[in-house]
C-alpha positions as a Markdown table, in Angstrom:
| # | Residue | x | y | z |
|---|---|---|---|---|
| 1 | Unk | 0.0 | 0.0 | 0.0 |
| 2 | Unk | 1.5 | 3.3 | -0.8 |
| 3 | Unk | 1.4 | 5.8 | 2.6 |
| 4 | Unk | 0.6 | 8.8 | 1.1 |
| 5 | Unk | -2.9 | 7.1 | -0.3 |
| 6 | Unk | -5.9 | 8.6 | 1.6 |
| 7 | Unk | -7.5 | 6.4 | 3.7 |
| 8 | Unk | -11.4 | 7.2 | 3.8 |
| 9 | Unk | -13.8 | 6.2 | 6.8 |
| 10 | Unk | -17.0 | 4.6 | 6.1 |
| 11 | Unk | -19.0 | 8.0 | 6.2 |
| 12 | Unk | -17.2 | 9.5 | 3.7 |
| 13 | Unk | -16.7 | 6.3 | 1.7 |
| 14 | Unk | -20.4 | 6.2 | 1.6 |
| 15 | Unk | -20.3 | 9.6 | 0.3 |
| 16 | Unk | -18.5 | 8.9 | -2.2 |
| 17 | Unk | -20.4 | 5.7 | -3.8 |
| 18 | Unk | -23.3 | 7.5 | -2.9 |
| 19 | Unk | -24.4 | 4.5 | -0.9 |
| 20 | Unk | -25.4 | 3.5 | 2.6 |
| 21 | Unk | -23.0 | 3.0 | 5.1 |
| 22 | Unk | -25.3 | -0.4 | 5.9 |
| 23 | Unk | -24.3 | -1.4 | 2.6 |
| 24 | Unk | -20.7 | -0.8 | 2.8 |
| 25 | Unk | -20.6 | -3.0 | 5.8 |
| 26 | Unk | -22.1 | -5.9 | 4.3 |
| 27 | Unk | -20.0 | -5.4 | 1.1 |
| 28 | Unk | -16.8 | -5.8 | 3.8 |
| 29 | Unk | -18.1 | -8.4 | 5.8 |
| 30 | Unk | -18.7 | -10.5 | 2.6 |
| 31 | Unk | -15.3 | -9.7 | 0.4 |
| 32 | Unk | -17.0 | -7.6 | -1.8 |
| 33 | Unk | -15.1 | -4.3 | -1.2 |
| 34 | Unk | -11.4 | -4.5 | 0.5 |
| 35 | Unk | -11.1 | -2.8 | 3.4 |
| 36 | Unk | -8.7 | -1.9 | 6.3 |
| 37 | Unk | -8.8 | -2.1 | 9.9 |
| 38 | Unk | -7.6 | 0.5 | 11.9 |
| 39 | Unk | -6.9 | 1.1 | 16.1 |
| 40 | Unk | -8.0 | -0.7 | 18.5 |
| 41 | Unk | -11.5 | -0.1 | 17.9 |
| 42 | Unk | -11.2 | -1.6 | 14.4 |
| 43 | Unk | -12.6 | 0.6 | 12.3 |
| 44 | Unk | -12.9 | 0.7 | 8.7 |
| 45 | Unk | -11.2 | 2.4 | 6.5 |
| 46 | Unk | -10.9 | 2.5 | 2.6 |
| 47 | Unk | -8.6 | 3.3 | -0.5 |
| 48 | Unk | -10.1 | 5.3 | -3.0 |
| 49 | Unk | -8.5 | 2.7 | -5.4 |
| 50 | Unk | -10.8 | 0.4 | -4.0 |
| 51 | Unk | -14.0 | 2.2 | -4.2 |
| 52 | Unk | -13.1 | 3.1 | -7.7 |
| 53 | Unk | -12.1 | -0.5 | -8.4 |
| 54 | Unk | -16.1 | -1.6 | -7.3 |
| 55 | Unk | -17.7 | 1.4 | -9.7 |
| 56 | Unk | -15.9 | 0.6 | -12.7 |
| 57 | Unk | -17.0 | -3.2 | -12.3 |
| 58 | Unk | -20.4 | -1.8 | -11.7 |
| 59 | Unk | -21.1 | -4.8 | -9.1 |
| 60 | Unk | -24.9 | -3.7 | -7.5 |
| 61 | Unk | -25.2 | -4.7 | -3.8 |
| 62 | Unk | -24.9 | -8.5 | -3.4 |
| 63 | Unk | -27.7 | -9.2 | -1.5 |
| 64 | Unk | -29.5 | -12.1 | -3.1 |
| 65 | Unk | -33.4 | -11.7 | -4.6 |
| 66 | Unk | -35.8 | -13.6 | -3.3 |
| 67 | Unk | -36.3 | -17.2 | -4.7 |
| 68 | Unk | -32.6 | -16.9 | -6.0 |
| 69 | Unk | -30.2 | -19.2 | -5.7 |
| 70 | Unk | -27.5 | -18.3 | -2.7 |
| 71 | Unk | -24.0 | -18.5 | -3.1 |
| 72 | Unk | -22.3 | -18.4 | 0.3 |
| 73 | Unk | -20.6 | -15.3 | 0.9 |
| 74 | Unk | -17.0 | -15.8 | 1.8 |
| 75 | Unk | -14.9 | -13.2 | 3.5 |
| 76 | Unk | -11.5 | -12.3 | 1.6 |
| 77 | Unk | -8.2 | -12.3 | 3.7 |
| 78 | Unk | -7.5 | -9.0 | 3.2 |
| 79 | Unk | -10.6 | -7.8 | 5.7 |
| 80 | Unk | -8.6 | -8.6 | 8.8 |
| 81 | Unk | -11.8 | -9.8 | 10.5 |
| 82 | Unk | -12.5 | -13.0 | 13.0 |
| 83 | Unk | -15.6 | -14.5 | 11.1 |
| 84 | Unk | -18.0 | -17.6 | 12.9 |
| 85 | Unk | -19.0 | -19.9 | 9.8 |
| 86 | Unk | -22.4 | -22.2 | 10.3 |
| 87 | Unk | -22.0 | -25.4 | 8.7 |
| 88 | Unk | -24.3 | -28.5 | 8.5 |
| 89 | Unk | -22.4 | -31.5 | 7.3 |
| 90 | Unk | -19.2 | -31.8 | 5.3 |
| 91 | Unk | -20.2 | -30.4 | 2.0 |
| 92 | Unk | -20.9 | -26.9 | 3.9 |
| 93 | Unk | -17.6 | -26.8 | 5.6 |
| 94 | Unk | -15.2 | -27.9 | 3.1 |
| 95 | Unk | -16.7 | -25.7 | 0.5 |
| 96 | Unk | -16.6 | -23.1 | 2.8 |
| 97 | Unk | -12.9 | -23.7 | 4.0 |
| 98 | Unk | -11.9 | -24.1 | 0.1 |
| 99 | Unk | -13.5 | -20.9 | -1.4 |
| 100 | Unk | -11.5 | -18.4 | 2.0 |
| 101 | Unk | -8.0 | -20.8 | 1.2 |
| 102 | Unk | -8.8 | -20.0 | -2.4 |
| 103 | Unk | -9.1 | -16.2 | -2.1 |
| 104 | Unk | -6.5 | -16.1 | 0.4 |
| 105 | Unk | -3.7 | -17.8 | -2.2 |
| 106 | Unk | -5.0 | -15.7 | -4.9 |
| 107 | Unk | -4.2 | -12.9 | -3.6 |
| 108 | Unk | -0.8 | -13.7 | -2.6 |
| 109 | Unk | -1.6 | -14.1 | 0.8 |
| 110 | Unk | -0.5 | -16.7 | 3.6 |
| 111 | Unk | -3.2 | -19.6 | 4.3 |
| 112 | Unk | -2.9 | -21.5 | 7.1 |
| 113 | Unk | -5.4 | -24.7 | 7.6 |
| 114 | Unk | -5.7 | -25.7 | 11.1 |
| 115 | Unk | -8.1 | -29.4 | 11.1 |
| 116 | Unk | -7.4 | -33.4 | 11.0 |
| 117 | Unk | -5.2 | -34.9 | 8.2 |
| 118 | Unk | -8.7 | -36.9 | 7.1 |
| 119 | Unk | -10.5 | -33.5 | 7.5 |
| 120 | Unk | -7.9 | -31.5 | 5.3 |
| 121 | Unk | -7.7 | -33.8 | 2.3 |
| 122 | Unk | -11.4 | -32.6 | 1.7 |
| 123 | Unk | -10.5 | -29.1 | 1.5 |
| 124 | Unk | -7.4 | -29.6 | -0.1 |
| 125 | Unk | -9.4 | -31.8 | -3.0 |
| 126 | Unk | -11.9 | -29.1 | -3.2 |
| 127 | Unk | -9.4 | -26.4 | -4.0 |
| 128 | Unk | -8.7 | -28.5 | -6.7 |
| 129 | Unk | -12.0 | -26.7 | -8.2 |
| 130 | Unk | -9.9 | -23.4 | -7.9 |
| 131 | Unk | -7.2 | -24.1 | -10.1 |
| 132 | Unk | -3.8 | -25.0 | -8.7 |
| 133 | Unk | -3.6 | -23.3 | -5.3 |
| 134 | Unk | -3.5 | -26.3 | -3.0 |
| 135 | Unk | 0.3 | -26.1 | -2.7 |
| 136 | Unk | 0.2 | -22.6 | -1.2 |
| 137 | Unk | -1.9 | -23.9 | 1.6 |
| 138 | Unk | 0.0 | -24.7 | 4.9 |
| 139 | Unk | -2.0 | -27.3 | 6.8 |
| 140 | Unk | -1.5 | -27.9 | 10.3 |
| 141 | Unk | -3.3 | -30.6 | 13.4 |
| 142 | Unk | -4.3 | -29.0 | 16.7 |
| 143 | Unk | -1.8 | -28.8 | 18.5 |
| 144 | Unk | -1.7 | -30.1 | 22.1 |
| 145 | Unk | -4.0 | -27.2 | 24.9 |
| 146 | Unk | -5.0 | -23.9 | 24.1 |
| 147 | Unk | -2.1 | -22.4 | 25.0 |
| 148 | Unk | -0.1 | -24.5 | 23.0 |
| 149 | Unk | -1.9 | -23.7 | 20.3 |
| 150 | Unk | -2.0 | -20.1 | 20.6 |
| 151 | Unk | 2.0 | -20.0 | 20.6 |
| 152 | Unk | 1.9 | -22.0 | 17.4 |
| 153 | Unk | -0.1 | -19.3 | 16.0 |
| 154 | Unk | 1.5 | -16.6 | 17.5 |
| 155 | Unk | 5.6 | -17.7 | 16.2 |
| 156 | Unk | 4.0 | -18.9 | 13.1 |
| 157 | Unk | 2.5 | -15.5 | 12.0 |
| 158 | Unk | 5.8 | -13.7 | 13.2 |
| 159 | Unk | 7.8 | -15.5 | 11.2 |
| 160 | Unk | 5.9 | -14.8 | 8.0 |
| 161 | Unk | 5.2 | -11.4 | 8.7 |
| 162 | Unk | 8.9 | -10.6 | 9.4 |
| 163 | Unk | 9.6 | -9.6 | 5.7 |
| 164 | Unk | 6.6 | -7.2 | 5.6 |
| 165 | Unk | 3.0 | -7.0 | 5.6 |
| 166 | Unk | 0.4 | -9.5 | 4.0 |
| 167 | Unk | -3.0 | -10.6 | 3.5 |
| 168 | Unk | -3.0 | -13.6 | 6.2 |
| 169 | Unk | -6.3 | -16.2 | 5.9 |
| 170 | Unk | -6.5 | -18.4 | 8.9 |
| 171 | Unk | -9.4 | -21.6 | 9.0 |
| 172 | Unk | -9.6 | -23.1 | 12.2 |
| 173 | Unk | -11.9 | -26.3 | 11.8 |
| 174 | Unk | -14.1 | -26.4 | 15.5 |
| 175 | Unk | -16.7 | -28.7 | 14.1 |
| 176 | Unk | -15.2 | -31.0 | 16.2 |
| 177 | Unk | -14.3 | -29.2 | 19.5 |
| 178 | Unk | -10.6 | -27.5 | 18.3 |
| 179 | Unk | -7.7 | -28.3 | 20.1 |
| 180 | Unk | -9.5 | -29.8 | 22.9 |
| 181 | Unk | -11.7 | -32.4 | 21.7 |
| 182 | Unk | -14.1 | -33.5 | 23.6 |
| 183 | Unk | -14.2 | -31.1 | 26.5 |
| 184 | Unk | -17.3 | -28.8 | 27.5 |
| 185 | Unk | -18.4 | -26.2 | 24.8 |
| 186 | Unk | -17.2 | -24.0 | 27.5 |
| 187 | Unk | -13.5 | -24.8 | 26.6 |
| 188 | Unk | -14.4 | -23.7 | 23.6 |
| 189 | Unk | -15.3 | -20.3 | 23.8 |
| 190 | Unk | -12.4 | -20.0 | 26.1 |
| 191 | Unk | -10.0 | -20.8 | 23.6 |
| 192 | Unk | -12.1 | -18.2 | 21.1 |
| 193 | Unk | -11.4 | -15.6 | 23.5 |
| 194 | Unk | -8.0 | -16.4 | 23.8 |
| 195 | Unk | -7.7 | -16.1 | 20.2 |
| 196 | Unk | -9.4 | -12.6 | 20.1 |
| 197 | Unk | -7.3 | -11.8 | 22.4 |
| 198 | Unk | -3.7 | -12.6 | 21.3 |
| 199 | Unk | -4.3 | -13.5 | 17.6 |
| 200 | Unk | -7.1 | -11.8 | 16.0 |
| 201 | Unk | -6.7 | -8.2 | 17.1 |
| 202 | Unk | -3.0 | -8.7 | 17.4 |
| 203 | Unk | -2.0 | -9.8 | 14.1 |
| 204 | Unk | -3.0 | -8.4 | 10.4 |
| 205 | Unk | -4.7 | -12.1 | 10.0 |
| 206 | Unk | -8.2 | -12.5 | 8.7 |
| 207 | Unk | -10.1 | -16.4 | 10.7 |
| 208 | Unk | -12.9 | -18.2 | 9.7 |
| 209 | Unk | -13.6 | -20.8 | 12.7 |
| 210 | Unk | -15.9 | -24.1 | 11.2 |
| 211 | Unk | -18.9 | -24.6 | 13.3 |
| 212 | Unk | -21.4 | -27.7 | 12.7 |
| 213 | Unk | -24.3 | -26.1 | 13.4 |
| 214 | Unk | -25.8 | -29.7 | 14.1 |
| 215 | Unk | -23.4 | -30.1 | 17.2 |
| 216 | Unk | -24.6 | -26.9 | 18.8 |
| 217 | Unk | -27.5 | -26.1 | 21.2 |
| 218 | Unk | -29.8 | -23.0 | 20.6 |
| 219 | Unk | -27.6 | -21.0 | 23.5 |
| 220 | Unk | -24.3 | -22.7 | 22.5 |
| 221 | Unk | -24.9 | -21.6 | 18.4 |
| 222 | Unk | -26.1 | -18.0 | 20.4 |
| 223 | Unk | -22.3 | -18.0 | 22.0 |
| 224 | Unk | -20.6 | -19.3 | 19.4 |
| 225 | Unk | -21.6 | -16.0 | 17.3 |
| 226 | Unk | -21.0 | -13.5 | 20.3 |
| 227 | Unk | -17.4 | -15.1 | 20.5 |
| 228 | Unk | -16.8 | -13.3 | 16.9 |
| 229 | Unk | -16.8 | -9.6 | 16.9 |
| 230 | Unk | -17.5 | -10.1 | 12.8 |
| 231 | Unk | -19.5 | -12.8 | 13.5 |
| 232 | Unk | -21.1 | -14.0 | 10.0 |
| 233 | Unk | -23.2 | -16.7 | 9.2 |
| 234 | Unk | -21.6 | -17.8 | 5.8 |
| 235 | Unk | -24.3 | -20.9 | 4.9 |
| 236 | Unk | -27.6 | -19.6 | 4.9 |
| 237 | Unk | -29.9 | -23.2 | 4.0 |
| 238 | Unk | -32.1 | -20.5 | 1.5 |
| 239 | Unk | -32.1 | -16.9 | 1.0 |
| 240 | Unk | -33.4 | -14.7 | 3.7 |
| 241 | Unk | -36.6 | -13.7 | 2.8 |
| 242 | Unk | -37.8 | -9.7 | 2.6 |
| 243 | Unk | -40.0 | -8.2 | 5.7 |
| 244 | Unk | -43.9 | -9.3 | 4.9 |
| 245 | Unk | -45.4 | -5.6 | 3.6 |
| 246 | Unk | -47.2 | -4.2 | 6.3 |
């Protein structure tokens, strides 16, 4: 990025597309629009590159119509965001896993898979769809407690950041409890705040943590999205329908 750029916030961004700030937001949240996060309170901030970049492909806001068929949103590493992705079986989460390894390679970014050997040769077949960018995937098992985990993470992205900044897209499968199978949901969430804490708003590095949605009570799926600050739901099972007219 060159320094002298000016970076816009989202009011003035909206200004300029002569949009909604609402929309803006869901075009970052979903990898339409690039984006940078700034301070601790993470705010957004834009290039006017970028905004250009989205009039002159004239892409209208990506919100489905009704009774169309949904592609999932995926969010692009370059959003610096800690997303929650809702899966329901195998097909949701690998294609889901595939699609953020795929943007991430593509833009000549650094993707790290964190999920079982069996559990990674699904997504690594699938980015087969994607053309050749299985090789720049780095693919990792859980390693060990939470901590343990968190200081692979944290010497991991250290080392590849020491030659300067760029795009970082971290999946962490949790369909099947993270690094510490088989303990209460509550370890869980622990080790997601954990990871807010040291990783997420630490490190230039956009997640995507893999939840099956069918593993999950009502309060556990509620907890699982307040654990993300970006929280997205990335597999909607149809399109969300409009507000009945009044």
């Amino acid at each position: 990025m060159d320094q002298s750029e000016e970076l816009l916030d989202i009011r003035a961004a909206a200004r300029f597309l002569k949009v909604s700030t609402t929309s803006l937001r869901r075009w970052t949240n979903t990898g339409e629009l690039p984006h940078l996060r700034i301070g601790r309170r993470r705010e957004r901030r834009f290039r006017r590159g970028d905004l250009l970049a989205l009039l002159d492909g004239n892409r209208a806001d990506p919100r489905p119509a009704v009774g169309s068929a949904v592609t999932p949103p995926v969010p692009h590493a370059a959003s610096g965001a800690h997303f929650c992705a809702l899966c329901a079986g195998k097909q949701e989460r690998v294609a889901q896993a595939a699609r953020f390894l795929a943007n991430t390679v593509s833009s000549g970014g650094l993707a790290l898979l964190v999920t079982s050997p069996k559990r990674s040769e699904a997504i690594l077949a699938e980015l087969g769809s994607h053309g050749p960018l299985r090789d720049g995937v780095f693919v990792t098992e859980p390693t060990g407690s939470t901590r343990d985990q968190l200081d692979y993470f944290e010497a991991r992205l250290t080392q590849a950041l020491r030659s300067g900044p760029r795009p970082v897209g971290l999946v962490i499968d949790l369909s099947e409890g993270g690094p510490e199978q088989g303990r209460p949901f509550a370890r869980v969430l622990h080790y997601e705040r954990e990871y807010e804490r040291r990783i997420a708003r630490s490190y230039p590095v956009s997640t995507l943590c893999l939840y099956d949605v069918r593993r999950l009570s009502g309060l556990e799926l509620m907890a699982a999205l307040q654990a993300h600050p970006d929280a997205l739901s990335l597999q909607p099972p149809t399109c969300w329908p409009e507000p009945a007219a009044d």
